[in-house]
N, C-alpha and C positions, 0 to 999 in steps of 0.2 A: 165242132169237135167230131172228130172221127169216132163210128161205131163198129165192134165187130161182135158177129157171131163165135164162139168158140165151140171144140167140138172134141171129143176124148171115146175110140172106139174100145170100150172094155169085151169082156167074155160075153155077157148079157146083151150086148146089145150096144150102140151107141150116144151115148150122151152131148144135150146141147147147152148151149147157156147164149140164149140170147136176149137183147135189150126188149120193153116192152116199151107201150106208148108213154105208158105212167111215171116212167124213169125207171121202173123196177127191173128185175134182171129175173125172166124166168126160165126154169131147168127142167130139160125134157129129158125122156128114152125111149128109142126106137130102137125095134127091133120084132120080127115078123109079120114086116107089112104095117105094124101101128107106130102112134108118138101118141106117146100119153105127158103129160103135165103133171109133174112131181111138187111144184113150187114156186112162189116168188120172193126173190131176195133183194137187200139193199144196194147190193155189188155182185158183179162177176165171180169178183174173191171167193165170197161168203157164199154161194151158189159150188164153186168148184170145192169149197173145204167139208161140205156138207158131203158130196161124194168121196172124199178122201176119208173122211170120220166116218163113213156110213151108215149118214143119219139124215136120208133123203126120205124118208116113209114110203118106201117101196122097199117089199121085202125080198123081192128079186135079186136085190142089191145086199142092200142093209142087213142080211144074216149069212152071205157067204164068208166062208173060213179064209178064204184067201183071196186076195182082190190087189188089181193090178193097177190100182189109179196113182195118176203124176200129184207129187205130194201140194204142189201150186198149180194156180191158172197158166203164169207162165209157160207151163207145157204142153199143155193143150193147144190140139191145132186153133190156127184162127183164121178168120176170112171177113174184111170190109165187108161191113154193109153200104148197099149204095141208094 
């Protein structure tokens, strides 16, 4: 089975969602030089709905009034893992 990273450049910073060893999918943000670890999810999905809902527990995120995220994964760039 094919894996990929997905990746969503917001205002804050850049958001990742990649697979982990565990089968879990966890969801990063970079931006000035760091990548911090927001979480692990059961899917990809559920990782990108959590940035769409902004209810990632970063509040960089999670209390701006207006927020520019793609309502599914679907739109998120993606890139194979190899």
């Amino acid at each position: 089975m094919q894996k990929y990273v997905y990746s969503f450049q917001s205002a804050v910073g850049i958001f990742w969602i990649r697979p982990e060893r565990d089968k879990s999918w966890g969801l990063y943000i970079e931006g000035e030089g760091t990548v911090e670890l927001l979480g692990y999810y059961g899917s990809a999905f559920a990782a990108a709905d959590s940035v769409c809902m902004q209810s990632t527990g970063w509040n960089g995120w999670d209390r701006l009034k207006r927020i520019d995220a793609p309502p599914t994964l679907l739109l998120w760039s993606k890139k194979l893992v190899k």
